[in-house]
N, C-alpha and C positions, 0 to 999 in steps of 0.2 A: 092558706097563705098566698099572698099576690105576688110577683116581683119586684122588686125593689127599684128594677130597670123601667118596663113598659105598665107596670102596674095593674097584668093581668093574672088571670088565678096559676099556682104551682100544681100540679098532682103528679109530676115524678120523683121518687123517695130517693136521696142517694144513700143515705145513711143516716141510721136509728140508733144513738148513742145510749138511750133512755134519758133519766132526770140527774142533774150535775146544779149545784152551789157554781156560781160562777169564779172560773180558775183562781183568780188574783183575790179574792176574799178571804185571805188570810186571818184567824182567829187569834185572837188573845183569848187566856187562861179561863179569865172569866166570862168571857161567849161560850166555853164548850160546855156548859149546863143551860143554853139559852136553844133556841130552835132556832134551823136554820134552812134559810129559801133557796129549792131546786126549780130549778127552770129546766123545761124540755129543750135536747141538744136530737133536735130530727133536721137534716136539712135535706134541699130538695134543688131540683138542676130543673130549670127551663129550656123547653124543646126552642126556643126560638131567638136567645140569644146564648144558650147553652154556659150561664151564669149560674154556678154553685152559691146557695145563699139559706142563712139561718134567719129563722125570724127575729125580731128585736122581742123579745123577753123581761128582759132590764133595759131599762131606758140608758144609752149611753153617758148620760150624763150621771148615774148613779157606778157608773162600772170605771169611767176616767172618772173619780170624786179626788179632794185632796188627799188622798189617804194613799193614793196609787202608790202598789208597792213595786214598779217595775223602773230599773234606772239603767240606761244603757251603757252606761262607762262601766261598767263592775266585769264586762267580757275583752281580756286585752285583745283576740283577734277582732270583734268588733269595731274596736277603735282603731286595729291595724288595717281593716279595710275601708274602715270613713276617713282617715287619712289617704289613703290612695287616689279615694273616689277623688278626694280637693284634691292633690295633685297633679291626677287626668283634665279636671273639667280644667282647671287652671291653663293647662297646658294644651289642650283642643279648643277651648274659645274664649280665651286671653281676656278672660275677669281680671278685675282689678282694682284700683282705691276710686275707681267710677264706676263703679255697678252697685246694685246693689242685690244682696242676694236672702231668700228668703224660704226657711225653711217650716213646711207644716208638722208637727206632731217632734218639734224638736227634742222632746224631754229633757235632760239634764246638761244640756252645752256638748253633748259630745260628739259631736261633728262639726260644730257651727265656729268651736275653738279653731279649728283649721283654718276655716276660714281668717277667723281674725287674725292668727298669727302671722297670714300673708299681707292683714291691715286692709282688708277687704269687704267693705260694711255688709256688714251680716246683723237680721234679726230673727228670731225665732217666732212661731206659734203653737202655743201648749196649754192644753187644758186644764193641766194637771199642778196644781200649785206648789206643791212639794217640788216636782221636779223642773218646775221652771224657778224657782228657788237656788236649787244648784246649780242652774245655770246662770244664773247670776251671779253667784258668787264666781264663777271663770270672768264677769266682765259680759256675761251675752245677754243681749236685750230680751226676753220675751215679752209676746202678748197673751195675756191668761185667757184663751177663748175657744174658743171651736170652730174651724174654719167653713164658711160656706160663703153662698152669694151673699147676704148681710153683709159680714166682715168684710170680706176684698171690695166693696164698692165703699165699704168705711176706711178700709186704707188707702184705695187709691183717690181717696180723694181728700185722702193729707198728702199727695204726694210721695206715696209708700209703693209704687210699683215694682213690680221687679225683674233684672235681667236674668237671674235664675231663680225659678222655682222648684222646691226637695222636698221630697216625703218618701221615707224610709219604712216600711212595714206600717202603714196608715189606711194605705186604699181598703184594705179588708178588712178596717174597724170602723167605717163610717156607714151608718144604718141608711138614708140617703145619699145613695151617690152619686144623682143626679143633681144635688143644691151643690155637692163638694166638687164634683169635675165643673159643672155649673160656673164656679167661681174662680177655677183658673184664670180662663182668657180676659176677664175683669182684670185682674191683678198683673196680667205678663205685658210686658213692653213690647212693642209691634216685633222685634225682632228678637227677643226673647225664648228661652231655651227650657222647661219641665223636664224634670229626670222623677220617676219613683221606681223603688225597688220594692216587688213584694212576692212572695212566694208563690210559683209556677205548681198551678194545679196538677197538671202533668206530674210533675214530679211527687205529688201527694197522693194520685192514685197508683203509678206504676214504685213508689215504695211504699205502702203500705202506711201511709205518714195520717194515718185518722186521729191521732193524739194531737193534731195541728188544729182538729175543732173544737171550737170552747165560744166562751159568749162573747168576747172582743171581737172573734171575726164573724163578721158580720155577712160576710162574702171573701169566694175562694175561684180566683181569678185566672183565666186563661187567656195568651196572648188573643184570639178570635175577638173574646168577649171585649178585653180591655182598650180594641183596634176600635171596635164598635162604640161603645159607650165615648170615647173620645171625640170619634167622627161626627157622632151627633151633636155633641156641644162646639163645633167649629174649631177642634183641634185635628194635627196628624200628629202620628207616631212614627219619624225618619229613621231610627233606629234602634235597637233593641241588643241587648247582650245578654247571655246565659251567665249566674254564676251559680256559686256553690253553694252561698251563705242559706241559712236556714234549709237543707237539705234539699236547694234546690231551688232556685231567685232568677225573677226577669228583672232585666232592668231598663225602659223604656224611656226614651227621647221623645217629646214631642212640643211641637208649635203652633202658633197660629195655622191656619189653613192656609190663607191668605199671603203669608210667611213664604221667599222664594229665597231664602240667603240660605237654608240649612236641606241638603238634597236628599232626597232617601235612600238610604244604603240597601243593597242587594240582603242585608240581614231580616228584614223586613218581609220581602216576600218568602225566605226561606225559611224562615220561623212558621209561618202561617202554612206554607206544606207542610213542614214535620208535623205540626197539631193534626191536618187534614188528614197526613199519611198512618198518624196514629187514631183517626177515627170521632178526635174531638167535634166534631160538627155530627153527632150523631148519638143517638140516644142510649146505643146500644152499650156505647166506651164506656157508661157510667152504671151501668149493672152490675152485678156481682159482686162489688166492694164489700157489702157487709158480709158475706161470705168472708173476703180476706179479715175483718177485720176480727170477726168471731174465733177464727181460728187464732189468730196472735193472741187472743183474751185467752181462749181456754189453754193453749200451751204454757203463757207467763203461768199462769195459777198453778196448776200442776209443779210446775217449776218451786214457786214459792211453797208451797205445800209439800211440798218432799224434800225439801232444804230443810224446813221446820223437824219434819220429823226424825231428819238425820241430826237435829240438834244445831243447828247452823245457824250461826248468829248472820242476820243480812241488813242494812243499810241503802240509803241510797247519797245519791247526790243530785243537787240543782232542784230548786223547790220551784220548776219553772211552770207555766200555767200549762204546755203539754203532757208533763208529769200530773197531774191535776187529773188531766185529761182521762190521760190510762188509769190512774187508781181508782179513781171512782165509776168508773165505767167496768171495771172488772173489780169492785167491790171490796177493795184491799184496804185493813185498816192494821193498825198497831201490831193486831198479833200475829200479821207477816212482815212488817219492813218494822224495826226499833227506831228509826230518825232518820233524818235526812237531812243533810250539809247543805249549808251554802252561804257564800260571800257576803252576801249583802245583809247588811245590818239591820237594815229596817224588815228585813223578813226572821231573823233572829229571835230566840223570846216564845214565837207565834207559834201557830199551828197552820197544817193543810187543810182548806175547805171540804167536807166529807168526810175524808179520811181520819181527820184529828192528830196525823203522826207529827211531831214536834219538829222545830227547825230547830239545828243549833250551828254553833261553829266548826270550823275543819277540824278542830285539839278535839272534839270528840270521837274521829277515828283514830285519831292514835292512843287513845284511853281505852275505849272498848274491842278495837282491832276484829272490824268484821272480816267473817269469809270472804263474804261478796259486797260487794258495793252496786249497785244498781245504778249508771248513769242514765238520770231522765233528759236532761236536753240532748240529744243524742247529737243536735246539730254541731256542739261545740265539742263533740267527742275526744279527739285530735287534743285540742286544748285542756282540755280535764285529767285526761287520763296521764299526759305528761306531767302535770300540775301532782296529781296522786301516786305515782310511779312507788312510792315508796309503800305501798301498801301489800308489794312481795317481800316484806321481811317478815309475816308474818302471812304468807301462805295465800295474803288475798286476791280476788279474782274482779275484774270487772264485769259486767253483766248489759246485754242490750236486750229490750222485747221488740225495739221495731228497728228495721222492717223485720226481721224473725228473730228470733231467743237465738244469741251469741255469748256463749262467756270464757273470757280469756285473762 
């Protein structure tokens, strides 16, 4: 494998998932007597820009197809923090019904609604035709495409530039990421503002978060690398915030180079020690993962398997693509988890890639009343578990495997 960055050969391993059906390839009835394609999940960390990165396997454009089953309104704190974000930006750099603002990998309107509700021309870009769909139906423009140098030099020269540009959980699904940062400074206005949020690698080795790998992401981002990869294409990054979202999220500001209206915050250099101070600029930081990750695998099982034998009926919940992740990396099929819950309609019906365990609706825990429920998005924990609260009337337990077997 080469790097995806400088295009030179990988040979350090971080992690060897084995072979996984890609997460979000949800089955109908009539696929599970058909065969079904696993792609190798091995990714590998570069000693020289120190960029975690999966090969492309499936061609991205076969993995965002229409059929994409992932829609980002179906998580209310999701949408309680894309609302905040408009609120902030609104109020730190006074957008308004003369901006215009532009968001890549918008999916279903749900963030971009914010915007419009302040009446502050918004349009989206999304590959996904299903979910730019629903976001139309809110009123929000999208463009059905996939964002690189091409596009932004096709919109800005309809006069489509823009005073903000957002991408939310994007950077580490984009197989080149030199064409996609490429075409920012194309598309931003000399004084023009980039925010994207995507999950702090940091955070995925020191919790144990390997169920974050699957074939979307394509690459698995630390502030070092993503200062870099910027700097080269004639952007800065002024400043930076830690959050919580996805078990752990940067969230990055950056501008033209050239750009002296937006100063860089003291956040900046202090992010870039804490990485140093924990060793990410070194090869060493990224050893012994599969060590943690092997042990979570062989405890979950255990687990499952002696629940079974005690007769215990078990469940899960969130048929999310890191749930994907773990089942089929620790080889779990039917005859340890009986279903798995979850919201969204379009994954309803279906089944899990690998596993084959059936999606259905929430009325199916309260008909079958498991012991335990398994929640897989662990990131929305908080939010589910409130949502299911009622599942102590009949003695039920929640259950985490990562970052270690919890059940409560």
């Amino acid at each position: 494998m080469i790097c995806r960055f400088d295009g030179l050969p990988l040979t350090h391993e971080f992690a060897d998932l084995g072979f996984s059906p890609p997460s979000n390839s949800f089955l109908t009835r009539e696929q599970l007597g058909k065969s079904e394609a696993y792609f190798p999940l091995k990714v590998y960390v570069s000693e020289r820009i120190f960029l975690v990165q999966l090969d492309e396997f499936k061609d991205h454009s076969e993995i965002f197809s229409d059929d994409y089953v992932y829609y980002s309104s179906y998580s209310s704190s999701w949408l309680e923090h894309s609302k905040r974000y408009v609120d902030m930006m609104v109020a730190r750099f006074g957008f308004d019904a003369t901006s215009q603002v532009v968001e890549i990998a918008s999916n279903d309107g749900y963030l971009l609604q914010y915007f419009k509700e302040k009446n502050i021309p918004c349009f989206g870009i999304e590959p996904t035709a299903g979910t730019a769909a629903a976001a139309k139906a809110k009123g929000i423009e999208s463009v059905i495409d996939f964002f690189g140098v091409a596009l932004a030099k096709k919109l800005a020269s309809l006069n489509r530039k823009a005073d903000l540009i957002l991408g939310n959980n994007v950077l580490a699904h984009v197989p080149d990421i030199n064409d996609f940062v490429g075409g920012l400074p194309i598309m931003l206005n000399a004084d023009g503002v980039i925010t994207f949020e995507f999950p702090h690698l940091l955070k995925l080795v020191d919790g144990n978060q390997f169920d974050t790998i699957y074939h979307e992401h394509f690459s698995y981002l630390s502030f070092l690398a993503i200062k870099r990869i910027f700097e080269f294409h004639n952007l800065t990054v002024f400043d930076v915030e830690e959050l919580s979202t996805h078990g752990g999220s940067l969230r990055v500001f950056a501008k033209h180079t050239k750009d002296l209206t937006h100063p860089i915050s003291t956040a900046v250099a202090d992010l870039i020690n804490k990485e140093i101070g924990k060793g990410m600029n070194t090869l060493d930081y990224y050893k012994g993962f599969q060590l943690k990750i092997n042990s979570i695998k062989n405890t979950f099982i255990q687990f499952l398997i002696q629940s079974k034998i005690e007769g215990k009926k078990i469940a899960a919940y969130g048929a999310a693509a890191k749930g994907n992740t773990l089942l089929n990396y620790c080889g779990i099929k039917t005859d340890l988890i009986d279903f798995v819950v979850d919201a969204n309609i379009n994954k309803q019906g279906k089944f899990l890639p690998g596993s084959h365990i059936p999606v259905v609706s929430e009325e199916m825990l309260m008909v079958e009343k498991p012991d335990y429920v398994i929640i897989l998005p662990w990131n929305i924990k908080d939010e589910i578990s409130r949502q299911l609260l009622y599942i102590r009337k009949w003695k039920g337990q929640f259950v985490f495997a990562i970052p270690d077997l919890k059940i409560f």
